[in-house]
C-alpha positions as a Markdown table, in Angstrom:
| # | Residue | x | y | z |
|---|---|---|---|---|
| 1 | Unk | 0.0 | 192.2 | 141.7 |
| 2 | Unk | 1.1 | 188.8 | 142.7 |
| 3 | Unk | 1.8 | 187.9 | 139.0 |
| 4 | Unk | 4.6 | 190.7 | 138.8 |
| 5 | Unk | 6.1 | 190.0 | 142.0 |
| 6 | Unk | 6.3 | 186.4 | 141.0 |
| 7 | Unk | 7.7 | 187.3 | 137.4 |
| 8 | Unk | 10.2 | 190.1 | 139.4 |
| 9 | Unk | 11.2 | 187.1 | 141.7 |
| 10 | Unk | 11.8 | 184.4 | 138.5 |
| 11 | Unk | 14.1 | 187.0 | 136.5 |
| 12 | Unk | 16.1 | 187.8 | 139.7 |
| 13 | Unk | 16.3 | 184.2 | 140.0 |
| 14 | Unk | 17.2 | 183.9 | 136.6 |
| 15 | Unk | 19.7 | 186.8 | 137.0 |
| 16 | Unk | 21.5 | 185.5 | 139.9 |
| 17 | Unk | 24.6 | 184.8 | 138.6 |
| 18 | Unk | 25.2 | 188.1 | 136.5 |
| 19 | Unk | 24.2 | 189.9 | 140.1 |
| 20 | Unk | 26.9 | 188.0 | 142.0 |
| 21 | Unk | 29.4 | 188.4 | 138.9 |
| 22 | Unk | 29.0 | 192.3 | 139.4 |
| 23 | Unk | 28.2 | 192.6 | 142.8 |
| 24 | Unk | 31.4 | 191.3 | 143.4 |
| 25 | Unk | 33.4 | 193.4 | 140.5 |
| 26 | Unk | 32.0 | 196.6 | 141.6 |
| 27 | Unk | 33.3 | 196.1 | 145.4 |
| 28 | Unk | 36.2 | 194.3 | 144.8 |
| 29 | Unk | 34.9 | 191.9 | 147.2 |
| 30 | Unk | 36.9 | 189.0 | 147.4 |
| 31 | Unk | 36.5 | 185.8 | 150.4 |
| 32 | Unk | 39.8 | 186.3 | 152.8 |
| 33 | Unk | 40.3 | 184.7 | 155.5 |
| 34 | Unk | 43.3 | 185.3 | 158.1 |
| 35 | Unk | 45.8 | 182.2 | 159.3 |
| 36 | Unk | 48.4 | 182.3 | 161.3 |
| 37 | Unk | 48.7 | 186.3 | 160.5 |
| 38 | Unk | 49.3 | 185.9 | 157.1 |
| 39 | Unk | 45.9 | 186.6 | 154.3 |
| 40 | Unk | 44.9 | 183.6 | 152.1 |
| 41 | Unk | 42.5 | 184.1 | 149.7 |
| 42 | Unk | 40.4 | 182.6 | 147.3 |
| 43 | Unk | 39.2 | 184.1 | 143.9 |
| 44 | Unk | 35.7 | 184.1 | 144.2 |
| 45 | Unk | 35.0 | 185.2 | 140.7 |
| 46 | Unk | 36.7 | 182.6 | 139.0 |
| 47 | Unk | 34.7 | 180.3 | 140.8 |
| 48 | Unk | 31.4 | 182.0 | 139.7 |
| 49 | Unk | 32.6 | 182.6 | 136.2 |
| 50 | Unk | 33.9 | 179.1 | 135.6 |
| 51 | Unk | 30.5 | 177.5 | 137.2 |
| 52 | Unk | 28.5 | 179.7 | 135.2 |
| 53 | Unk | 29.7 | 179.5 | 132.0 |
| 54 | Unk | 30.5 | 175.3 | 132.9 |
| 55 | Unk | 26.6 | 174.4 | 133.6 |
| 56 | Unk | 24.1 | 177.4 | 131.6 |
| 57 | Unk | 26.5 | 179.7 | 129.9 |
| 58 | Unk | 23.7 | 181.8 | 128.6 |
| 59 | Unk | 23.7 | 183.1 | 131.9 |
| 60 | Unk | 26.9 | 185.5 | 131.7 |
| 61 | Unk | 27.5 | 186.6 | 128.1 |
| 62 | Unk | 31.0 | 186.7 | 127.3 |
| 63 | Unk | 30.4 | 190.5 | 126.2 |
| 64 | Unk | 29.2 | 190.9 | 129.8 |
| 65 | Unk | 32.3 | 189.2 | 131.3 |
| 66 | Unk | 34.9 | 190.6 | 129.5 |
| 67 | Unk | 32.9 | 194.5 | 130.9 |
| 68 | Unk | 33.4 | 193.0 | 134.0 |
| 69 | Unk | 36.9 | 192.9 | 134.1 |
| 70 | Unk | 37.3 | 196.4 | 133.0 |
| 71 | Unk | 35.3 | 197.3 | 136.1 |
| 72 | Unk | 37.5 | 195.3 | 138.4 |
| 73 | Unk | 40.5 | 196.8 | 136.8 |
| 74 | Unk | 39.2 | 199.9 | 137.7 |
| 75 | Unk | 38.6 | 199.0 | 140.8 |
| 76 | Unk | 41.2 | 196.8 | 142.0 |
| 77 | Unk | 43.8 | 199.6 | 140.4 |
| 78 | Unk | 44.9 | 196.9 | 138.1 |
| 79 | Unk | 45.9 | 197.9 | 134.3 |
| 80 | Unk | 43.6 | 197.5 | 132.1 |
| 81 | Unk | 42.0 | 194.4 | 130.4 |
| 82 | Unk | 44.2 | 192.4 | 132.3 |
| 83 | Unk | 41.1 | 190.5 | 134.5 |
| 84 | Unk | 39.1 | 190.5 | 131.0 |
| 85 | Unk | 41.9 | 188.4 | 130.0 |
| 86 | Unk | 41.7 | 186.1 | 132.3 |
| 87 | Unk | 37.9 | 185.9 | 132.8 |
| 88 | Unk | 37.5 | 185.3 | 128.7 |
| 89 | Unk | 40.5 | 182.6 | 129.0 |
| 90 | Unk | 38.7 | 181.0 | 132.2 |
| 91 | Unk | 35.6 | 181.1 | 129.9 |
| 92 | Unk | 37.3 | 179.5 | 126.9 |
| 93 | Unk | 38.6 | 176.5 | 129.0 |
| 94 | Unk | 34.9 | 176.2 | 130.3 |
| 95 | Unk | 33.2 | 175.8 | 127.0 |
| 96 | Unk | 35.8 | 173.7 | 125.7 |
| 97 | Unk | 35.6 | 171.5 | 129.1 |
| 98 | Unk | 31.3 | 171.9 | 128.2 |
| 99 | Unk | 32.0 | 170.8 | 125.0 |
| 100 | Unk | 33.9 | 167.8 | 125.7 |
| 101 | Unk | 32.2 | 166.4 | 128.7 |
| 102 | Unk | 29.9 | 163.4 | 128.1 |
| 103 | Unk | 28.6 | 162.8 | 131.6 |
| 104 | Unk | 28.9 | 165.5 | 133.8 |
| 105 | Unk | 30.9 | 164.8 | 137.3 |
| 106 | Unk | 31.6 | 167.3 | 140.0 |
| 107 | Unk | 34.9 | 165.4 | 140.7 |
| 108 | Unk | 35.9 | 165.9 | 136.8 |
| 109 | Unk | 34.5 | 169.6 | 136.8 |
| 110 | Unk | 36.6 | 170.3 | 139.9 |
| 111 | Unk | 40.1 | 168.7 | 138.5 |
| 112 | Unk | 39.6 | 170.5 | 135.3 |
| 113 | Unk | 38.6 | 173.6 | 137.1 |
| 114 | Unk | 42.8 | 173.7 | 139.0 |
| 115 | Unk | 43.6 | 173.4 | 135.7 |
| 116 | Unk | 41.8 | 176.0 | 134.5 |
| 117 | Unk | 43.2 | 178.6 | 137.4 |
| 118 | Unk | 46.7 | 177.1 | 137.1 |
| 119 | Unk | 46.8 | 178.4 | 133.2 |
| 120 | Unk | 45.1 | 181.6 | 133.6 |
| 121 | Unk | 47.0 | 182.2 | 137.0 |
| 122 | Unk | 50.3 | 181.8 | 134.8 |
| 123 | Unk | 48.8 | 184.0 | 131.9 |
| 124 | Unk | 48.1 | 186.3 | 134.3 |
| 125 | Unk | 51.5 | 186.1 | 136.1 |
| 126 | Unk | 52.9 | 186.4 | 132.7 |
| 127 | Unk | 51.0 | 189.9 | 131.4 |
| 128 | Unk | 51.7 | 191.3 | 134.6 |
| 129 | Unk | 55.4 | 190.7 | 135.4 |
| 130 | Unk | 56.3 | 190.9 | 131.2 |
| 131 | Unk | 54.2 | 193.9 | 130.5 |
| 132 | Unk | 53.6 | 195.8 | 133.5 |
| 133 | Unk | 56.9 | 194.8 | 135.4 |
| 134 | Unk | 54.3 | 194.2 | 138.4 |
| 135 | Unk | 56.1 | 191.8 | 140.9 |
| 136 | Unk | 53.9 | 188.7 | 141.7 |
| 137 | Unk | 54.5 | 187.0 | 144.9 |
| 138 | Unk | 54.6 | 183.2 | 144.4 |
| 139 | Unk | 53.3 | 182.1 | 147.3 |
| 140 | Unk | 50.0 | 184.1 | 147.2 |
| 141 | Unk | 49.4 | 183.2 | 143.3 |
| 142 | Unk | 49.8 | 179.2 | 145.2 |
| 143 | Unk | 48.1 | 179.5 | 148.0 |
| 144 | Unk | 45.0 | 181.1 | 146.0 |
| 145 | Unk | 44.7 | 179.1 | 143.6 |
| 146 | Unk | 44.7 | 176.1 | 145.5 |
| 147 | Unk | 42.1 | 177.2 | 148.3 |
| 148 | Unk | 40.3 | 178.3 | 145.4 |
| 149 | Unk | 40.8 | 174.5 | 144.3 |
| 150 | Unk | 40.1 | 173.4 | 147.2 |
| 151 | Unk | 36.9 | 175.4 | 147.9 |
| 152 | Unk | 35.0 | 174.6 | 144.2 |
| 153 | Unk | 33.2 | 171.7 | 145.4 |
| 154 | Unk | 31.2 | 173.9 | 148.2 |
| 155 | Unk | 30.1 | 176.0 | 146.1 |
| 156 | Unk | 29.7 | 174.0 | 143.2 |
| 157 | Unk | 26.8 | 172.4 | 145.7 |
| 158 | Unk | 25.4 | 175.7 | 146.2 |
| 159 | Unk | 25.3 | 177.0 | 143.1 |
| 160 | Unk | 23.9 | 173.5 | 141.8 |
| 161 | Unk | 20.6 | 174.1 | 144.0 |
| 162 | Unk | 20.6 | 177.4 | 142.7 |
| 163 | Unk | 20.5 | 176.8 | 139.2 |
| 164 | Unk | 18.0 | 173.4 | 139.8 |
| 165 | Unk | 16.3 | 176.1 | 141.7 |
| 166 | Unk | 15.9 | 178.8 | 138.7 |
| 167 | Unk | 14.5 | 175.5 | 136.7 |
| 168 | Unk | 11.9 | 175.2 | 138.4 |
| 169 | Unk | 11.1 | 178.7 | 138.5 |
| 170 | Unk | 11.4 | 178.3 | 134.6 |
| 171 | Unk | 8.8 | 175.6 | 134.5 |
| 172 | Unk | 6.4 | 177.1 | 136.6 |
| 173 | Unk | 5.4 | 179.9 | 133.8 |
């Protein structure tokens, strides 16, 4: 019995990120916090999709991503394929970043990673204002992107013990 809750514990483990990715789709959970009456958020799926697919992209298939953003379109009322747009873009300019990096550095991962927001922010600015006629407020679109920026790092530390964490689990089999 304690071989299968040990195997149940590694693949949950092992899971993790695919859980988060759709716990958060399916509630349309995002991190707000309020300031000075006014709601700044950050996009919390970006952040676990770009980490993901960044460190041990055979975590979240692409397949898997892109049904993810047909959920949150459905959920978040968005039109859709929009957020699988962006998600598979996001995912793009990881594996290219993957691809290209020599020596991995959280300082490099985290410049790249504004970059990455800032083009698939504007990508996402453009469907939706082109397309839809949907009218984007500037100053949200900034002020996430950059606490989004501006929180990677945290949990670019967290996820990093969690995926040195499902390692070891891997090893111990």
């Amino acid at each position: 019995m304690e071989g299968t809750s040990n195997k149940l514990f590694r693949n949950i483990v092992h899971s993790f990120p695919l859980i988060l990715l759709f716990f958060l789709v399916f509630t349309g959970f995002d991190l707000s916090f309020f300031l000075y009456e006014a709601n700044y958020f950050f996009n919390f799926i970006y952040l676990v999709i770009f980490y993901w697919v960044l460190k041990k992209p055979d975590t979240l298939g692409y397949g898997l991503i892109f049904f993810a953003g047909i959920i949150n379109d459905v959920v978040q009322n968005f039109p859709i394929g929009i957020s699988s747009i962006n998600y598979l873009f996001l995912c793009a300019i990881a594996a290219f970043i993957r691809t290209r990096t020599l020596l991995p550095s959280l300082l490099y991962d985290w410049i790249l990673f504004f970059i990455a927001i800032l083009i698939v922010s504007s990508i996402n600015f453009s469907i939706s204002t082109m397309i839809f006629d949907i009218p984007i407020s500037y100053g949200t679109l900034m002020s996430s992107s950059i606490i989004t920026f501006l929180v990677y790092p945290i949990f670019a530390k967290i996820f990093s013990v969690i995926y040195l964490f499902s390692l070891e689990q891997g090893n111990v089999e």
